[in-house]
N, C-alpha and C positions, 0 to 999 in steps of 0.2 A: 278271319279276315273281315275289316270292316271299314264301311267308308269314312273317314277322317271327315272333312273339310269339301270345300269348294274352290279350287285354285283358280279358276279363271271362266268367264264367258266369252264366247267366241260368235263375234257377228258377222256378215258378209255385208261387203260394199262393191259396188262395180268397178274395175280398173281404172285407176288414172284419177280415184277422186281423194288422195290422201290428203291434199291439202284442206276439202270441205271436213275431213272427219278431223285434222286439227283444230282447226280452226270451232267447232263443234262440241268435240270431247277434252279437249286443252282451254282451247279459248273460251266459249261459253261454261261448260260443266267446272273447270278449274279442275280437271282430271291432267295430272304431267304426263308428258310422252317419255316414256324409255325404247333406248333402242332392243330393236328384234334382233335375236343372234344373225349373225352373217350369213350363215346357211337357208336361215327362213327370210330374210331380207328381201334376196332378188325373188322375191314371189310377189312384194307388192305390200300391202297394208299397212297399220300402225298396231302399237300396245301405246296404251295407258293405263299408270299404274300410281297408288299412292298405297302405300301398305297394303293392308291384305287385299284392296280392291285392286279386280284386275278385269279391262275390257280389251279384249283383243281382236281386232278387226281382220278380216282376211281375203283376199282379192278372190272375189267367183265371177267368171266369164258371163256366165249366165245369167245374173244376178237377180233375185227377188226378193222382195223387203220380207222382214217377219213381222208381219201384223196383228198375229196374236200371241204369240209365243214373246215373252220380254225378260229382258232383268229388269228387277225394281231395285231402284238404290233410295238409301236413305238417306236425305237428307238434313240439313239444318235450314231455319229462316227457310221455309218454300216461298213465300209470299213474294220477297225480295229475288228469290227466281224464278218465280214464276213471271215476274215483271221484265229481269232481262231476258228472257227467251223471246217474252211477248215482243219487246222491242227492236230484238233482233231478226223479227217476225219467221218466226218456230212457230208449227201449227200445234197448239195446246186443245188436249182434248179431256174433258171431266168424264166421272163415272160415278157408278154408284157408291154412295161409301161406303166404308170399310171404316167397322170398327177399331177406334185407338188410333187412327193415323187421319191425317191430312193428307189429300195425294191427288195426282195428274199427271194424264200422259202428254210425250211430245214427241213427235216423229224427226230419227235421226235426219243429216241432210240426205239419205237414203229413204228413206219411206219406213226403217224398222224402229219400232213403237219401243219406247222406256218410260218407263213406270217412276215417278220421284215420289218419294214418301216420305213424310215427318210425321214421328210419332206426338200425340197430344199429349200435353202435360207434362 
């Protein structure tokens, strides 16, 4: 037995905010929204998915961002997003770099930290 792949991340958002994480991961990232089966529906959240990437959001009562724990996606053109986030005022935060990529974090409209990365060259 042995692990395959990564089929999906799974974030938490607090109730009631799925319009901000469309709005978010659809509208700003250019991540599509697919529907959740029927059975996980009435729970709350979104997926977004475009081929094998997959972010799925999930409704916790409780809610706390994940601030250090993240998925980094990679990107294309950061520069060019890194400008609409800025403008859509997304709080962008730099780090130390990392070899062979270009990268920056931004806090979901939940407060949980992603990582965008473009490789150089």
């Amino acid at each position: 037995m042995r692990i395959k792949a990564l089929d999906h991340v799974q974030l938490a958002m607090p109730p009631g905010r799925e319009s901000d994480a469309r709005a978010f991961y659809s509208g700003l990232l250019e991540i599509p929204e697919t529907p959740k089966p029927p059975d996980l529906a009435k729970r709350g959240g979104c997926w977004f998915e475009r081929g094998g990437l997959k972010i799925h959001l999930g409704v916790e009562k409780d809610f706390r961002p994940a601030r250090k724990a993240h998925p980094a996606l990679l990107v294309t053109d950061l520069p060019a997003l890194t400008e609409k986030l800025r403008s859509a005022g997304c709080r962008l935060v730099t780090d130390e770099p990392l070899e062979g990529y270009d990268r920056i974090y931004v806090d979901d409209p939940f407060g949980n930290r992603i990582e965008l990365m473009e490789p150089r060259g």
